[in-house]
N, C-alpha and C positions, 0 to 999 in steps of 0.2 A: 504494500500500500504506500503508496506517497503521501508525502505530509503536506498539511495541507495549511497550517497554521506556524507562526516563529516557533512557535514555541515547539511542536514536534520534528520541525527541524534544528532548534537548540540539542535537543535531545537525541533525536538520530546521530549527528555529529560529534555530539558526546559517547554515544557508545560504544563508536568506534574507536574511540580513544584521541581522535583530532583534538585541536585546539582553537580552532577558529572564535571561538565565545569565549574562550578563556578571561578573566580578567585583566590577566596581566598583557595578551594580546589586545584587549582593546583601549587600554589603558595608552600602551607605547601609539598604535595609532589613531590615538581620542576617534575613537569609530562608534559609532552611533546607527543601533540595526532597527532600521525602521519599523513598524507596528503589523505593516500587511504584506501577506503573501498572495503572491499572482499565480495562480491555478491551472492551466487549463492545457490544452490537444499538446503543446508543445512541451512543457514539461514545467517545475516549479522555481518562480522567480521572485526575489527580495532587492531592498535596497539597503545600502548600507551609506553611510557618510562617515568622510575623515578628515583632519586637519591638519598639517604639518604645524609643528610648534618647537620653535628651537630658542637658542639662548639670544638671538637678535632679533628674530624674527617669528610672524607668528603667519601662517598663508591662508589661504581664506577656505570654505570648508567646501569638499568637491564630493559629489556623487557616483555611485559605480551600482550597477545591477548584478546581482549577483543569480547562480544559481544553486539549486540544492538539489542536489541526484538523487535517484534512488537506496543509492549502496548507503547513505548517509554525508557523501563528498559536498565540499561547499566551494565555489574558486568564482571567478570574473566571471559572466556570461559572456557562454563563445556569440564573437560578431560585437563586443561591446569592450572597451579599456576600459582598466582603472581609472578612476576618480574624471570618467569621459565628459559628465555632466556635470554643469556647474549650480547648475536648481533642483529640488527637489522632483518638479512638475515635468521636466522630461525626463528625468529617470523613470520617474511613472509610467507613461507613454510607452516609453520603451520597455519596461518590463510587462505591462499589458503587453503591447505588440508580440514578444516572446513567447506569452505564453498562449499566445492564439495562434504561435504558430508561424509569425509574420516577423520576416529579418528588417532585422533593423537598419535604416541607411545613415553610414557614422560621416 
């Protein structure tokens, strides 16, 4: 069964023993794992936000869609980069588009 909600893919992820939600991983990349999961033909998509924060500098906070496999795996959504988006509102788009199935044009 695929998960269908963060929190069952917090979990799936954890029982494979990854670390993707760990604390101390989202701590180093102040990541922030958005509330909704995108469902559907194509497979399950999340968004996540992150901030580079250094001792001069702090950069402004970028958006990536993520996805969550079956096996429990979490990484970038294939057809989308790291931190691609700079708002919330097209990561969105784009993670709906995913999981209906429809590539995304970067």
């Amino acid at each position: 069964m695929k998960a269908k909600t963060i929190e069952e893919i917090i979990k799936k992820n954890n029982a494979i023993g990854h670390h993707f939600f760990d604390k101390e991983t989202i701590d180093f990349f102040k990541s922030k794992t958005h509330y909704k999961a995108f469902y559907g033909k194509g497979g399950v998509f999340f968004i996540t936000s992150e901030q580079f924060v250094g001792s001069t500098h702090t950069g402004k906070r970028l958006y990536s869609v993520r996805e969550a496999k079956e096996d429990g795996k979490v990484g970038t959504a294939d057809g989308t980069e790291f931190q691609q988006f700079t708002n919330e509102a097209d990561a969105k788009v784009a993670a709906t588009q995913l999981a209906n199935g429809i590539e995304v044009a970067i």
